[in-house]
N, C-alpha and C positions, 0 to 999 in steps of 0.2 A: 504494500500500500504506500510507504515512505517515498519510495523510489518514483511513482506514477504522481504523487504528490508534489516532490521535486521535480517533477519532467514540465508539469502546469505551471507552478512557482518560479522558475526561471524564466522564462522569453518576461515575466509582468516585470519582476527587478530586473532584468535589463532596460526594456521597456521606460521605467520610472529612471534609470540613472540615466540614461540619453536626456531625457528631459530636464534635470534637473542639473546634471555637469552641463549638458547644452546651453541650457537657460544660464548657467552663473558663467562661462567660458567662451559664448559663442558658437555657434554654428562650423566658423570653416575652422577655429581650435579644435572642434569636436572631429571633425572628419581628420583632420590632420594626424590627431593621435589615435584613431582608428586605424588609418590605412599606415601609419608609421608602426603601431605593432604588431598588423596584418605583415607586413615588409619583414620584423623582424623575426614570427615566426615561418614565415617561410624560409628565409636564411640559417635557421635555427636547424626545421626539419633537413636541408638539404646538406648542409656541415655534420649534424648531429650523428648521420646514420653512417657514414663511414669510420668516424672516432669512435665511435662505439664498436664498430664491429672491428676496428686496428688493437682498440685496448681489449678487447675482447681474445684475438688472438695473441694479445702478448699474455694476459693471464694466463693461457692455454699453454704455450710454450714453456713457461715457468713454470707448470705445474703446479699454481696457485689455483685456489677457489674462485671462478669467473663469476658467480652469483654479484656483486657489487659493483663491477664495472656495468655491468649488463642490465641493472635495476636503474642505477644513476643513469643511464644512457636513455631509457624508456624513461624517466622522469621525464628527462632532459623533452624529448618530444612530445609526449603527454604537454609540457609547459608550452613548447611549440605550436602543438593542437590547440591551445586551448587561447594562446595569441593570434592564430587565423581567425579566430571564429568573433565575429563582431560584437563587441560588448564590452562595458566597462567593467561588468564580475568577473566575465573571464580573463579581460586582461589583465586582472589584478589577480586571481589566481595562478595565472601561467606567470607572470613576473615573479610572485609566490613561491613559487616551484622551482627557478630559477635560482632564487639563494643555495646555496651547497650547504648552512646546517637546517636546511625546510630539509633539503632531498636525502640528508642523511637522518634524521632523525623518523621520515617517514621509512626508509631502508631496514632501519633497527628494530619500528616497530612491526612490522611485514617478517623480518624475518627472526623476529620471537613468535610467530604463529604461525610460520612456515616453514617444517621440517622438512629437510633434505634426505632424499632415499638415497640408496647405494643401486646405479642401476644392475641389471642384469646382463646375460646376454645378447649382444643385437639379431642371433641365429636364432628364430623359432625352431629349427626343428632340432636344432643343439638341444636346446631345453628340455623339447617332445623326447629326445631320444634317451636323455639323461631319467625323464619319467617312464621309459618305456613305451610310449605312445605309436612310435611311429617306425616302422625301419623299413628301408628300403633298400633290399637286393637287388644287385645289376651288376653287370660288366661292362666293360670299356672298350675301346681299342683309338684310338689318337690317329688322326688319317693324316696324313702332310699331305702341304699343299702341292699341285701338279704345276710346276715352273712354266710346261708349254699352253696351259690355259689361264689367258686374261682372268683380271679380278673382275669383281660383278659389278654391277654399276652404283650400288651399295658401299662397295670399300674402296673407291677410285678419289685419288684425290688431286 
C-alpha cells in the first residue's frame, strides 16, 4: 500500500516545489537548474558505468570483495537517475546520493541485511552428477579437419 501511496505523492510534491522554487526564483532560474542537473546526470550515467565496471575488475584481480565498489557504483547512477528525471525532490535526492558518506552509510546498512553466499558450481550437471542424478555414457572419437576442403561459410573470416 506504502509504495502505491508514494507513487500518487510524488508527481503532487514535485508539482508544488516547481511552483513555489518557480515562484521565489523565476521561471528561466527554474529551467536553468532543471536542464543543468538533467546535463549533469547524464554525464554522470555515461562516466559512471565504465569506473565502475574498471574498479570493478580491479577488485576482481586483487582478489578482494567487489561487493563495495559495485554498490557505490549503482548508487552513483541511481543518483544519476534520479538527476535526469525532472524535479526538484529528485534532484535533491540524486545530489543526496552523490555525497560519499550518504553512499557509504546507505552501503553499511544494505549490507548488515544482506548476507553473502558462497557460490557453487557454475556446471549443472557437475552438481546433478555429484547427486547422482544424471550420467551420461558415450564415446568419442575427435575427427580432424580435411586441409583439401574449404571452411564453411560459418568459420571464414
Amino acid at each position: 500500500m506504502w509504495p502505491f501511496v508514494l507513487f500518487l505523492l510524488w508527481p503532487i510534491v514535485e508539482i508544488a516545489l516547481f511552483v513555489t522554487v518557480g515562484g521565489a526564483i523565476g521561471l528561466g532560474w527554474t529551467l536553468l537548474v532543471i536542464l543543468g542537473t538533467g546535463a549533469l546526470g547524464v554525464w554522470l550515467m555515461r562516466s559512471q558505468g565504465l569506473r565502475t565496471a574498471e574498479r570493478l575488475r580491479h577488485e576482481m584481480d586483487n582478489l578482494r570483495n567487489p561487493i563495495a565498489p559495485v554498490a557505490d557504483g549503482a548508487l552513483v547512477l541511481l543518483a544519476a537517475a534520479l538527476l535526469v528525471l525532472p524535479g526538484f525532490l529528485t534532484d535533491a535526492l540524486g545530489l543526496l546520493l552523490l555525497l560519499p558518506p550518504v553512499r557509504l552509510g546507505i552501503t553499511a546498512a544494505l549490507s548488515r541485511r544482506i548476507r553473502p553466499m558462497q557460490a557453487g558450481t557454475a556446471d549443472p550437471f557437475e552438481a546433478r552428477a555429484r547427486r547422482g542424478d544424471i550420467v551420461i555414457d558415450g564415446e568419442y572419437i575427435e575427427v580432424e579437419p580435411d586441409p583439401n576442403r574449404p571452411p564453411s561459410g560459418w568459420t571464414r573470416h
